[in-house]
Backbone atoms as SQL, in Angstrom:
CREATE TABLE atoms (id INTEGER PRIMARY KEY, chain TEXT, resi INTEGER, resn TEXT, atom TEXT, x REAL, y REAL, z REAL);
INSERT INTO atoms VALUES
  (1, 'A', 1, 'UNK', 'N', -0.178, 23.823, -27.219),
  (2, 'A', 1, 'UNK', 'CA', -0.804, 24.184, -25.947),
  (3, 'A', 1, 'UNK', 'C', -1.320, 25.617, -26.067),
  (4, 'A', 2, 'UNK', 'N', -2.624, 25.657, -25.874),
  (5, 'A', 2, 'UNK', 'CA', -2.797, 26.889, -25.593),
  (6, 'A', 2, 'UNK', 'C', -2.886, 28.074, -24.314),
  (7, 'A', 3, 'UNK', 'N', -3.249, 29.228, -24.328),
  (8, 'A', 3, 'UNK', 'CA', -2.251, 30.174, -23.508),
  (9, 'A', 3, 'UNK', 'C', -3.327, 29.858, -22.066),
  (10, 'A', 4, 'UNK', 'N', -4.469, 29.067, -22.038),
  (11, 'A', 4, 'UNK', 'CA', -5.194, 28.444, -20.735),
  (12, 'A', 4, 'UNK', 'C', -4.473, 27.871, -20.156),
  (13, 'A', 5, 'UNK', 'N', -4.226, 27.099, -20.773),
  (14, 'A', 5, 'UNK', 'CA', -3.742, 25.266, -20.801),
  (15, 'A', 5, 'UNK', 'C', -2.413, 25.853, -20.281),
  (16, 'A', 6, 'UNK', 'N', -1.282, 26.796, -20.767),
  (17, 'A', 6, 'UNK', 'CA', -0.152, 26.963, -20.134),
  (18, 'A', 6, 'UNK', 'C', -0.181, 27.837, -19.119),
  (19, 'A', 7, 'UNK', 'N', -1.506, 28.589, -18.669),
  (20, 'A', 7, 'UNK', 'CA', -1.327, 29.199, -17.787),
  (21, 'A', 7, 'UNK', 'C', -1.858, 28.098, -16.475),
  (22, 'A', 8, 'UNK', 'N', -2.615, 26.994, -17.105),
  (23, 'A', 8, 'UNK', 'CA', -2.740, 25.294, -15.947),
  (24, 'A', 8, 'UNK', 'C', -1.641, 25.451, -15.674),
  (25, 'A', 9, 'UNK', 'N', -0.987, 24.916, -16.085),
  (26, 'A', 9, 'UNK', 'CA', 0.278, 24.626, -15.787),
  (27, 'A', 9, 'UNK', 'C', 1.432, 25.252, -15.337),
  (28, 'A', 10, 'UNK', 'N', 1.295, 26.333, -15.572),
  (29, 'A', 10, 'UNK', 'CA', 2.666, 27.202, -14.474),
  (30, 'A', 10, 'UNK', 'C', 2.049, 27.117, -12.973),
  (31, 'A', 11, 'UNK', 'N', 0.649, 27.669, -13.015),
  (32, 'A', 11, 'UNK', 'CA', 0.189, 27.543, -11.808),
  (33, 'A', 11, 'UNK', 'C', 0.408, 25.944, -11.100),
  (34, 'A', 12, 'UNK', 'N', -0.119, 24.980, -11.432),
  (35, 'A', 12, 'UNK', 'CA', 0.566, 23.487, -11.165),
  (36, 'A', 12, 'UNK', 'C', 1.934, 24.150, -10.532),
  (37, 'A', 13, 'UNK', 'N', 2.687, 24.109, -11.158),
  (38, 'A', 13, 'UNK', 'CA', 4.072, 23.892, -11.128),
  (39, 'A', 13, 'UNK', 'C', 4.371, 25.269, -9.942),
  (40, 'A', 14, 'UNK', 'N', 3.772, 26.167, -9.896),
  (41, 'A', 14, 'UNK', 'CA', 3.943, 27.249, -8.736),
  (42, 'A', 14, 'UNK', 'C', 3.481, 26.720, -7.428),
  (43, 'A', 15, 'UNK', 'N', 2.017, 26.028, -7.607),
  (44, 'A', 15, 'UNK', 'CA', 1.466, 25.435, -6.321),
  (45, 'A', 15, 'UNK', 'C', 2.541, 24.618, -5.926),
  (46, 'A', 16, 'UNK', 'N', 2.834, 23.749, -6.825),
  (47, 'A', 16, 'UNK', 'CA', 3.979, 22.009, -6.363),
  (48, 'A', 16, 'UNK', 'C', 5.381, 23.198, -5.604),
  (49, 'A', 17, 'UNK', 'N', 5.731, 23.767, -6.394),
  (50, 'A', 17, 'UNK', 'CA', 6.791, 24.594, -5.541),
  (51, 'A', 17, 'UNK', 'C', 6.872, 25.128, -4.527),
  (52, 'A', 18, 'UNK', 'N', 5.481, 25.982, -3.892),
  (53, 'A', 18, 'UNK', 'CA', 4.792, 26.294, -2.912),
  (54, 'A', 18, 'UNK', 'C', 5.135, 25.304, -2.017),
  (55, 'A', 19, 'UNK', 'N', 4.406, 24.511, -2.528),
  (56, 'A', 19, 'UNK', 'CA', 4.059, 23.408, -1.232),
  (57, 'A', 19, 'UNK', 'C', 5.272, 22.019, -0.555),
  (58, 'A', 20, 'UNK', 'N', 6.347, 22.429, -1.661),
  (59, 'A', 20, 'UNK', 'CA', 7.772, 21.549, -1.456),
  (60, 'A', 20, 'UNK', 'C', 8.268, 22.485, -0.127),
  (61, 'A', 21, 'UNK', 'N', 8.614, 24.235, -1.032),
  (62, 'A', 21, 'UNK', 'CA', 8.901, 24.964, -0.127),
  (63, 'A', 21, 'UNK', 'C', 8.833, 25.621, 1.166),
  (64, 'A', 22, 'UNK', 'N', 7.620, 24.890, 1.400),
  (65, 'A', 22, 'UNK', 'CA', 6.709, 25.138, 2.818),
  (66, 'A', 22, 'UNK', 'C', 6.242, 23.932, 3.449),
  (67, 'A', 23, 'UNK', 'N', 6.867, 22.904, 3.498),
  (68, 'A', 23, 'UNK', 'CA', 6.789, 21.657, 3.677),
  (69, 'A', 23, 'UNK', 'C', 5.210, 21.465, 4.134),
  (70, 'A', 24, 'UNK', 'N', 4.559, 21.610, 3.176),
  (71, 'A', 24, 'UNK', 'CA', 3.020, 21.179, 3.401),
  (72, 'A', 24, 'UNK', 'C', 2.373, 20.179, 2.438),
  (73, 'A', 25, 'UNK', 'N', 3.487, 19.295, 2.098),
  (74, 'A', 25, 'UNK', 'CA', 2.937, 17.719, 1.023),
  (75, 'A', 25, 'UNK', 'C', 1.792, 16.770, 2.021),
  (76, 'A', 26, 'UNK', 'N', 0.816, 16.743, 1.819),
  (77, 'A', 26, 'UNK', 'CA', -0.338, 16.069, 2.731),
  (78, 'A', 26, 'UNK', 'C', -0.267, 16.559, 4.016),
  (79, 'A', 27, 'UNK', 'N', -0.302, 17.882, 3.851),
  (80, 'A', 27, 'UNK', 'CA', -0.775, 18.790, 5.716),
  (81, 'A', 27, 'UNK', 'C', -2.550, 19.433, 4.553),
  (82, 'A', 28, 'UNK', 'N', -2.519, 19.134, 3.941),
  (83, 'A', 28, 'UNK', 'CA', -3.535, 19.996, 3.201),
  (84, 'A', 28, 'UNK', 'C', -5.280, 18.726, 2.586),
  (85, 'A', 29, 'UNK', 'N', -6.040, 18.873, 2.560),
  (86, 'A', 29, 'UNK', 'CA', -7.055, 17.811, 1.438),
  (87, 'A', 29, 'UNK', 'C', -7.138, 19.242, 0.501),
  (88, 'A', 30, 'UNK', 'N', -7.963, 18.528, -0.838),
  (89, 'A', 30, 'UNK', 'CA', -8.180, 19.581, -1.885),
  (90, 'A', 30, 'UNK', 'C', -9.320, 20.208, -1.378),
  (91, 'A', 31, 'UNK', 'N', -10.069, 20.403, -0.410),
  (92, 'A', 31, 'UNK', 'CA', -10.891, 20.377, 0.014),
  (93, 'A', 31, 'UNK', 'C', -10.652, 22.161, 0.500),
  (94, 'A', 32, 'UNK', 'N', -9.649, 21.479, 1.630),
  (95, 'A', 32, 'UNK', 'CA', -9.170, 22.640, 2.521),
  (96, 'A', 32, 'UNK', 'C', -8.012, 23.519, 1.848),
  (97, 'A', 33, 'UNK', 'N', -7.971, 22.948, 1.106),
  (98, 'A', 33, 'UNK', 'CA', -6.860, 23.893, -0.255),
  (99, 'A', 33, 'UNK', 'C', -7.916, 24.880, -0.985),
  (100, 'A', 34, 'UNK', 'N', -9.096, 24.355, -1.496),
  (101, 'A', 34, 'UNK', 'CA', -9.845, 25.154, -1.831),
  (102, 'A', 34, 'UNK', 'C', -10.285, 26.437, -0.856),
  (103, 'A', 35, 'UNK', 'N', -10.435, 25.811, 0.448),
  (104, 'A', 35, 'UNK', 'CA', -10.734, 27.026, 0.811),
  (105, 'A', 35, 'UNK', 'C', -10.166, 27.923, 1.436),
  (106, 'A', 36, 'UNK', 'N', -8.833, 27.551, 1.933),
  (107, 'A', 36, 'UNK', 'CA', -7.405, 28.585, 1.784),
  (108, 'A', 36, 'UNK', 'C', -7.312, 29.634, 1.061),
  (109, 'A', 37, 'UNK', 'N', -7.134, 28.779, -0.350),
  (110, 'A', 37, 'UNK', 'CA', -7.489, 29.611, -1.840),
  (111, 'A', 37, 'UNK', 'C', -8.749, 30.764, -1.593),
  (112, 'A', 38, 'UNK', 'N', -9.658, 30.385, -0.965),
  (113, 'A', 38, 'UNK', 'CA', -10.998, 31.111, -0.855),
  (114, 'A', 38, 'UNK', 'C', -10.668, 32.344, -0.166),
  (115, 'A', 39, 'UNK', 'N', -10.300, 32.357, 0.901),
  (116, 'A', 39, 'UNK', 'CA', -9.571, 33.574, 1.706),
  (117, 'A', 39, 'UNK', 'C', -8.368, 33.915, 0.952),
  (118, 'A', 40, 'UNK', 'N', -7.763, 33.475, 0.320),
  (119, 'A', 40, 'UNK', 'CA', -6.826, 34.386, -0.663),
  (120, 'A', 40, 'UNK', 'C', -7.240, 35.340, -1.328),
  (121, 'A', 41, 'UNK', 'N', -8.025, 34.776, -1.905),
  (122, 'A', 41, 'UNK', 'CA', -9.168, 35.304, -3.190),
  (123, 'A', 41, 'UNK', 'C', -9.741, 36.372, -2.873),
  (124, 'A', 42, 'UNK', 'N', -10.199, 36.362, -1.444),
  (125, 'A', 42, 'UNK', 'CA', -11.155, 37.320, -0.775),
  (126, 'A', 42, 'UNK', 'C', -10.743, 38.512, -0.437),
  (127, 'A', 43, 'UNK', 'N', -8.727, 38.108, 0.281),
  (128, 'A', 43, 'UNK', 'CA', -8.081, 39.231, -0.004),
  (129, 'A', 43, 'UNK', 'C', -7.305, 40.018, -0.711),
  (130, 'A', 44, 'UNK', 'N', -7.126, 39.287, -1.967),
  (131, 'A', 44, 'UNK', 'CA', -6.560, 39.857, -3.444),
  (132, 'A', 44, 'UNK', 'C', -8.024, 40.851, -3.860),
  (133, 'A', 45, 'UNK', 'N', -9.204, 40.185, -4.003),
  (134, 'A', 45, 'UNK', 'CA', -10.343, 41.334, -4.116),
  (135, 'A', 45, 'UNK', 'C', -10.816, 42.349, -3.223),
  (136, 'A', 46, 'UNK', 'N', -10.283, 42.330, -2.427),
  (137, 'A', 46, 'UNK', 'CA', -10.365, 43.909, -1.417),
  (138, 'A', 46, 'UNK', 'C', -8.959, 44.590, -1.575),
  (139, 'A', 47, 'UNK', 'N', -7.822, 43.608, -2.264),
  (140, 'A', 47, 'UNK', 'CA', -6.494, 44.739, -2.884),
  (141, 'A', 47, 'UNK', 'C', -7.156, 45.384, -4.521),
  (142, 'A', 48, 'UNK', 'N', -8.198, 44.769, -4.882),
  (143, 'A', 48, 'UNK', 'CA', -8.581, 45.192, -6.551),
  (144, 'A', 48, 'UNK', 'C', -9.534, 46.581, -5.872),
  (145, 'A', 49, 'UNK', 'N', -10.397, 46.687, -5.117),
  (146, 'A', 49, 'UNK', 'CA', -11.092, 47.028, -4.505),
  (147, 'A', 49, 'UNK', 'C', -10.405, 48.413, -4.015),
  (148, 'A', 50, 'UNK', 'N', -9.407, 48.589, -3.404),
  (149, 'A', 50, 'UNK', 'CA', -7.939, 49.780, -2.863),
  (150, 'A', 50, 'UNK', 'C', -7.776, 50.359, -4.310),
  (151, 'A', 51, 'UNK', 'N', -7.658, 49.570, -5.334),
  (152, 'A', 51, 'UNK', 'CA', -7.321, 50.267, -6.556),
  (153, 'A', 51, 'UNK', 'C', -8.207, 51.160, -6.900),
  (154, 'A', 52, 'UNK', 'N', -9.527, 51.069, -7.024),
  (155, 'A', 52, 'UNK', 'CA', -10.708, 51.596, -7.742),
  (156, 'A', 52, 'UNK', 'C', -11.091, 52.237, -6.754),
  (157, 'A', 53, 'UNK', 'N', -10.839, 52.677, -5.912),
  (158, 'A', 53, 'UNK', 'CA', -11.143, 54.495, -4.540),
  (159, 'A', 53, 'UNK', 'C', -12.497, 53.670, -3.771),
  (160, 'A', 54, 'UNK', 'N', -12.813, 52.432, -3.714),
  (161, 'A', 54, 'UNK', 'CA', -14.428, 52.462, -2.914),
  (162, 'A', 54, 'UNK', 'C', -14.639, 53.208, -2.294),
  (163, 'A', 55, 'UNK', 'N', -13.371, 54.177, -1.294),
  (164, 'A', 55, 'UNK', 'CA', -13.872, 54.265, 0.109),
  (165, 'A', 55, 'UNK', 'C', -14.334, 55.424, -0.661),
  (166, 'A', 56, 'UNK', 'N', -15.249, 55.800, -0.458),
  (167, 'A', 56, 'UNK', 'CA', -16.239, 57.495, -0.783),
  (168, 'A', 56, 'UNK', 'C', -15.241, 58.257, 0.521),
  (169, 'A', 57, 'UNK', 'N', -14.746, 58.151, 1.108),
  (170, 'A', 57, 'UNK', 'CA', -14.757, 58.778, 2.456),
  (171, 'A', 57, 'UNK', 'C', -13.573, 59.334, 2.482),
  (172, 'A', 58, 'UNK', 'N', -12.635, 58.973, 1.205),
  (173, 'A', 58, 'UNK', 'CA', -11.542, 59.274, 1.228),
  (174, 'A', 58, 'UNK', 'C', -11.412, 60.138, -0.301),
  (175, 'A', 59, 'UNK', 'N', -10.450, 60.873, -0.185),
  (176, 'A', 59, 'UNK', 'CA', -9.981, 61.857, -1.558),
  (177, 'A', 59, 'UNK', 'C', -9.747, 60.881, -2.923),
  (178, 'A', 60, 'UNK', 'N', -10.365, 61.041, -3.681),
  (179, 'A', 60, 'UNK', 'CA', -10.167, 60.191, -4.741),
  (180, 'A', 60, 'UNK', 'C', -8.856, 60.204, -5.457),
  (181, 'A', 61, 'UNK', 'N', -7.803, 59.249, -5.730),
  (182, 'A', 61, 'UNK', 'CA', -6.591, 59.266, -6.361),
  (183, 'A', 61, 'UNK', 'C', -6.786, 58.604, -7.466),
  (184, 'A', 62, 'UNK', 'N', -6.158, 58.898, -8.983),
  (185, 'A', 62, 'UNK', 'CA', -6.185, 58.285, -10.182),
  (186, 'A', 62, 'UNK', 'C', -5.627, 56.567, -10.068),
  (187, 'A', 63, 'UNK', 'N', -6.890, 56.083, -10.859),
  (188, 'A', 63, 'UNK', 'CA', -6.654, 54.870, -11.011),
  (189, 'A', 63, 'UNK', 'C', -5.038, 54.417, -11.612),
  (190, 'A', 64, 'UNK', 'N', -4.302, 53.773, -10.706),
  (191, 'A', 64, 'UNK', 'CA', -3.259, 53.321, -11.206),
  (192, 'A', 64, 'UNK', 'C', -3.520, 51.986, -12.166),
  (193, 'A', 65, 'UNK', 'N', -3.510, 52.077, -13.500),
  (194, 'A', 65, 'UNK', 'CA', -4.331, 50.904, -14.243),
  (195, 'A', 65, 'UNK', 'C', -3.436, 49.752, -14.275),
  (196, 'A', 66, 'UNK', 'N', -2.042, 50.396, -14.004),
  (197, 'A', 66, 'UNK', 'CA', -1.025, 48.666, -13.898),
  (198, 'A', 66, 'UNK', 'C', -1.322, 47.608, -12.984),
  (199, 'A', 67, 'UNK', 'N', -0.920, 48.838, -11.847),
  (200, 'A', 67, 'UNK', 'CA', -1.660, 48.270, -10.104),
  (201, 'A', 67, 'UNK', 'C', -2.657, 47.131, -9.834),
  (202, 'A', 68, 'UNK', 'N', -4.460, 48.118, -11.249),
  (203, 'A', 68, 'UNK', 'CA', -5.133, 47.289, -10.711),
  (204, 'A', 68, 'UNK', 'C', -4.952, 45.459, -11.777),
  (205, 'A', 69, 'UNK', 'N', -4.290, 45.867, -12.407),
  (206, 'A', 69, 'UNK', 'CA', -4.480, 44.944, -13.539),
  (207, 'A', 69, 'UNK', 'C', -3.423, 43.813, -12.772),
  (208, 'A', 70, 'UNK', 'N', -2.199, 44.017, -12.146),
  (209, 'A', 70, 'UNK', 'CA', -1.238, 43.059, -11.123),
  (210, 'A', 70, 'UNK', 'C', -2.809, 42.285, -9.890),
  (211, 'A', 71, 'UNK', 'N', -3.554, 43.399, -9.524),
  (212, 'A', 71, 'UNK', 'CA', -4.399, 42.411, -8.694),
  (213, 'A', 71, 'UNK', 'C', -5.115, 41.649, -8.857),
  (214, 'A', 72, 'UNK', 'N', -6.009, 41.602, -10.247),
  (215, 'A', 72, 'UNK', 'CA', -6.296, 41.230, -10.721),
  (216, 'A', 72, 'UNK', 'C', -6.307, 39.600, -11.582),
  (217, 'A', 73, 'UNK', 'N', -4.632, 40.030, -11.768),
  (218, 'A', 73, 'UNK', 'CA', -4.338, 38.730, -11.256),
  (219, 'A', 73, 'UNK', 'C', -3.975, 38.361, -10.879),
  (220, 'A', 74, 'UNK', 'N', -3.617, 38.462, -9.928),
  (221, 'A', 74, 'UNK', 'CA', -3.537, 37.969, -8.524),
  (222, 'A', 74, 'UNK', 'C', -5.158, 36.905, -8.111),
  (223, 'A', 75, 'UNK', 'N', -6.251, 37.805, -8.478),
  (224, 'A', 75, 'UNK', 'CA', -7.434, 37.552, -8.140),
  (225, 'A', 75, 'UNK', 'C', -6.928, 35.897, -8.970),
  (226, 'A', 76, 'UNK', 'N', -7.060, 36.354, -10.416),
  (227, 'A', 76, 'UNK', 'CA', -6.948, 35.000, -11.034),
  (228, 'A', 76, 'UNK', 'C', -6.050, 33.632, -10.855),
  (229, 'A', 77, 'UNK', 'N', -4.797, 33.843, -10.190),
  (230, 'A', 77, 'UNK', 'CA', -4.148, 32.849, -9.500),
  (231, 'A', 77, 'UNK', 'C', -4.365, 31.889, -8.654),
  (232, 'A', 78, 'UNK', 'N', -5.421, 32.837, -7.747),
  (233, 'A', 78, 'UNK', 'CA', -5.818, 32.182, -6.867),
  (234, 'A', 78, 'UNK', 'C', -7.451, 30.892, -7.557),
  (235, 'A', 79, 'UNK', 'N', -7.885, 31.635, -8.549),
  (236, 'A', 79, 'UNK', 'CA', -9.090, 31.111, -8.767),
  (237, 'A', 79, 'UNK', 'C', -8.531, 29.810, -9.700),
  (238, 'A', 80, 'UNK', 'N', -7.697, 29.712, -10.789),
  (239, 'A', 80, 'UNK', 'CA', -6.982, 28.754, -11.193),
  (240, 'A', 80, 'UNK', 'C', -6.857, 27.853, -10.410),
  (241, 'A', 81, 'UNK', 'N', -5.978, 27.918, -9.012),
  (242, 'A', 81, 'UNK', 'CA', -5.438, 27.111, -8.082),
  (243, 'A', 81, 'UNK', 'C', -6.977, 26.500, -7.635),
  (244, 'A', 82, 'UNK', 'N', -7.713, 27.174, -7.390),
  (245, 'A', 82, 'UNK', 'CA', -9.153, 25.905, -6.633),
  (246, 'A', 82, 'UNK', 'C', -9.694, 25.298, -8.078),
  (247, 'A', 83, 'UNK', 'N', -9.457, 25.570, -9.071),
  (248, 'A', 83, 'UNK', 'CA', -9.738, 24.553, -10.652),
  (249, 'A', 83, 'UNK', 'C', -9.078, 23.529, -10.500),
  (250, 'A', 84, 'UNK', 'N', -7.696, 23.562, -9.766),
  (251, 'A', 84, 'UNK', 'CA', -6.853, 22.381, -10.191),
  (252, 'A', 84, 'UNK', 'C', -7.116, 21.923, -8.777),
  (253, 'A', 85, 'UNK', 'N', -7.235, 22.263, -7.658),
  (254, 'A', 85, 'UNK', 'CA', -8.030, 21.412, -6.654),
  (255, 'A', 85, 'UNK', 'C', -9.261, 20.603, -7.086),
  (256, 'A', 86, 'UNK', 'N', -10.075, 21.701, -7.467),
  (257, 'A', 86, 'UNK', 'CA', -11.429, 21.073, -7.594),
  (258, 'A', 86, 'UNK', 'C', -10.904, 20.092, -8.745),
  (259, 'A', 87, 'UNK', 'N', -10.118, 20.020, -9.390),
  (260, 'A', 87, 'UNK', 'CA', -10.246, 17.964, -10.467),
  (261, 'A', 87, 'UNK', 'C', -10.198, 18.598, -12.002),
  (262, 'A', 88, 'UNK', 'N', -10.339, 20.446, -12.237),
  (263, 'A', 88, 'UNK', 'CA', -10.610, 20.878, -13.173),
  (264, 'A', 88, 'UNK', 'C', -8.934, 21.143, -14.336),
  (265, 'A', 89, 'UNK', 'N', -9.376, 21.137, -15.448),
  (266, 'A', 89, 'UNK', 'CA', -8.300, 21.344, -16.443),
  (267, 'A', 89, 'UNK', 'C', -9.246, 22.324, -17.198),
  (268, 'A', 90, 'UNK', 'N', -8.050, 23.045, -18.198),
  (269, 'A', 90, 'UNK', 'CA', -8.257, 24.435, -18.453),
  (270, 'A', 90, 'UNK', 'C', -9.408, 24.370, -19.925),
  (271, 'A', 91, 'UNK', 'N', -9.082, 23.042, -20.441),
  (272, 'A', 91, 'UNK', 'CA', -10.598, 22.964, -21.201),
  (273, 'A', 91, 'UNK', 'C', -11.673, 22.461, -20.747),
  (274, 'A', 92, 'UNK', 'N', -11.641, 21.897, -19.101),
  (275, 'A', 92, 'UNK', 'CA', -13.310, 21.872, -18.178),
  (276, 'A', 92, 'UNK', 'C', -13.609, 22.844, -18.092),
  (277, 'A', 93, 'UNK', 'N', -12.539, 23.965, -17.404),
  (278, 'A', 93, 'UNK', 'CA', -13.135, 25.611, -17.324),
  (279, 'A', 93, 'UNK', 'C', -13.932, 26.521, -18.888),
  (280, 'A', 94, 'UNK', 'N', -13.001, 25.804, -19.834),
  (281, 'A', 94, 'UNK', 'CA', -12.942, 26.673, -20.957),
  (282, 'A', 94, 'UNK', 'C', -14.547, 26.174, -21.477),
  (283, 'A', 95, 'UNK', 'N', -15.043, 25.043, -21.404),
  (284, 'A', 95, 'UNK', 'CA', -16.523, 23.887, -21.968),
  (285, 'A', 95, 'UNK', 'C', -17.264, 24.665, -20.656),
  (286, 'A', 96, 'UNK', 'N', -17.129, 24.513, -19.384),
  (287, 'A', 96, 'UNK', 'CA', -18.127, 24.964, -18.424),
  (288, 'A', 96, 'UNK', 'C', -18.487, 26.295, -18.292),
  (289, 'A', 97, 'UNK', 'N', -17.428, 27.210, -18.825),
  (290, 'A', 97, 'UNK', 'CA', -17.906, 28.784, -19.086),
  (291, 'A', 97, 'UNK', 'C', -18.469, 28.603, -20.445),
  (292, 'A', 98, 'UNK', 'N', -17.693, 28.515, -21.191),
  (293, 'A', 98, 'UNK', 'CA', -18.860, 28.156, -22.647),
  (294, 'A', 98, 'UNK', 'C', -20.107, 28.263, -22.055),
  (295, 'A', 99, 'UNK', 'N', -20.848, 26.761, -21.615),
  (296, 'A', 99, 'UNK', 'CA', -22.349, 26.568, -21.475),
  (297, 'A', 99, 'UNK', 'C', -22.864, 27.480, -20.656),
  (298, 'A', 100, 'UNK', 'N', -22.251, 27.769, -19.412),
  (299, 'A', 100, 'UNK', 'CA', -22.696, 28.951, -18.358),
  (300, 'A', 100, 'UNK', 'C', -22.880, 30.251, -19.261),
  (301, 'A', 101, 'UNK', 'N', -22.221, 30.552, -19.792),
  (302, 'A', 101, 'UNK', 'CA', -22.302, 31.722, -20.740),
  (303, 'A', 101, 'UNK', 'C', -23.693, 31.918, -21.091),
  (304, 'A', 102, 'UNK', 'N', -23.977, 30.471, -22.215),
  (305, 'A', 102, 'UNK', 'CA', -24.606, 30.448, -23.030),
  (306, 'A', 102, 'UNK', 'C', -26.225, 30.857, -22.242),
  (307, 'A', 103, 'UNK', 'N', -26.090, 30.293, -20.990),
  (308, 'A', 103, 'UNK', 'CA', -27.326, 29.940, -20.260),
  (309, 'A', 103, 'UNK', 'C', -27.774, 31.767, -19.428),
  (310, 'A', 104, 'UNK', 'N', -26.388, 32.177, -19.125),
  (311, 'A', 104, 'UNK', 'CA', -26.477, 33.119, -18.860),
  (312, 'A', 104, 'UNK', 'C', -27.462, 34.605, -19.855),
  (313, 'A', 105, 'UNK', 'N', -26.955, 34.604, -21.106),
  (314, 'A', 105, 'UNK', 'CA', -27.537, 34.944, -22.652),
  (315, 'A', 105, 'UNK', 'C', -29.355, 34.802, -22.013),
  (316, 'A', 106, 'UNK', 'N', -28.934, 32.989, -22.193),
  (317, 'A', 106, 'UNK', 'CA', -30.430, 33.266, -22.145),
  (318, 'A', 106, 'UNK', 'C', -31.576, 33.442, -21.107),
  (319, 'A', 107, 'UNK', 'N', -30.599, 33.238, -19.939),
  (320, 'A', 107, 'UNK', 'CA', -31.560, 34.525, -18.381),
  (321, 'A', 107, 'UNK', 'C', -31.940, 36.013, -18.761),
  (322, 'A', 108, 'UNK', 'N', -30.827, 36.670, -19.526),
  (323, 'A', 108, 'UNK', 'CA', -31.265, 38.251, -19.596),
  (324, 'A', 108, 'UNK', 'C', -32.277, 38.073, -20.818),
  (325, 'A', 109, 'UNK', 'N', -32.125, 37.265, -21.703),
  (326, 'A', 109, 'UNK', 'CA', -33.182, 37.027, -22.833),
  (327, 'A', 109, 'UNK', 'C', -34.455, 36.827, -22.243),
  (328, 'A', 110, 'UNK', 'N', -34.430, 36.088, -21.163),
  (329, 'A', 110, 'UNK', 'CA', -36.122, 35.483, -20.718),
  (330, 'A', 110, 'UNK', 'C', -36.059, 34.186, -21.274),
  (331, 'A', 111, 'UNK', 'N', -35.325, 33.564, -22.144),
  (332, 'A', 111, 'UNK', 'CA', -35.615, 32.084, -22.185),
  (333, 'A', 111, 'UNK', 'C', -34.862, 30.925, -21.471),
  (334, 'A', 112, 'UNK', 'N', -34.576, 31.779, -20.512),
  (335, 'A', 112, 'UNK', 'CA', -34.114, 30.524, -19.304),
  (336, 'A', 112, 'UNK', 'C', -35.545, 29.743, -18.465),
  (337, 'A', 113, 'UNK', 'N', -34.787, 28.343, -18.129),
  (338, 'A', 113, 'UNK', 'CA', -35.839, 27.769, -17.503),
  (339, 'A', 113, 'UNK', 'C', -36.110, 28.398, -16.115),
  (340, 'A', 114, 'UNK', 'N', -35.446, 29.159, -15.741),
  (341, 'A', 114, 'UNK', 'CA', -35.604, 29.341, -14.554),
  (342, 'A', 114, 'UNK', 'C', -36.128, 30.621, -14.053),
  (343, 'A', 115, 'UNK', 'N', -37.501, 30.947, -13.357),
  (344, 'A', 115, 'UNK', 'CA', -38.399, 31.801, -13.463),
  (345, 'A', 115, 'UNK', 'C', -38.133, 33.423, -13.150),
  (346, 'A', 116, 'UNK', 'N', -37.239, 33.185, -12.549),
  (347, 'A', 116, 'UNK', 'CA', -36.377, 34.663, -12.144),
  (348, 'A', 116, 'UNK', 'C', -35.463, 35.707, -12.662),
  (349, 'A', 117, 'UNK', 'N', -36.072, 35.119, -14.082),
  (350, 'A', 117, 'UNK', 'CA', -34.559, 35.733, -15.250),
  (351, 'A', 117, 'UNK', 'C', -35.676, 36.136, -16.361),
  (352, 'A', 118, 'UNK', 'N', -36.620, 36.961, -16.226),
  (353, 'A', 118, 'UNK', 'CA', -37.245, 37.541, -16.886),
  (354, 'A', 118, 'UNK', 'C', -36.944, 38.995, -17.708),
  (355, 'A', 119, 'UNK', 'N', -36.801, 38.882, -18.438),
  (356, 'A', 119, 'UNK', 'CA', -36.455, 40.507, -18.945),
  (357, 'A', 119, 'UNK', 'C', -37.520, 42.015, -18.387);
């Protein structure tokens, strides 16, 4: 197994625990799990966001790099969890970033089909 594939799976096994422990077995669709997850997500990235000083408005304090790297993933916990909603396993993610990648390459290149990715 590799370290994707076992990080599927703790998460699995954290969600199933979650959701024993909070008696929410079919109070949920994957649907509305996803987008639970979505507002999680939204506020783990405004805790990554606290790390790195955005506010201009405030005195700048040294990046605590542990800090931001705990939110971080945090960020990623949450994004795992709507993979395994959405039907995904950690080599769909691992094949669908592959090609996205690849396609990505070739937007900043200019040889994407798509007219807006011109160099």
């Amino acid at each position: 197994m590799d370290k994707l594939e076992q990080i599927f799976e703790m998460q699995q096994k954290l969600n199933n625990y979650i959701i024993k422990n909070h008696s929410l077995q079919e109070q949920y669709t994957p649907d509305v799990w996803i987008q639970k997850n979505i507002l999680a997500l939204i506020s783990e990235l405004s805790e990554v966001l606290d790390e790195v000083n955005f506010k201009w408005w405030k005195s700048k304090r040294p990046i605590d790099s542990n800090a931001l790297k705990e939110e971080l993933v945090d960020v990623f916990h949450f994004l795992v969890s709507m993979c395994l909603n959405a039907g995904m396993t950690a080599e769909d993610l691992y094949n669908i970033y592959l090609k996205k990648n690849e396609e990505n390459i070739k937007r900043q290149d200019g040889h994407s089909e798509k007219k807006d990715y011109r160099p």
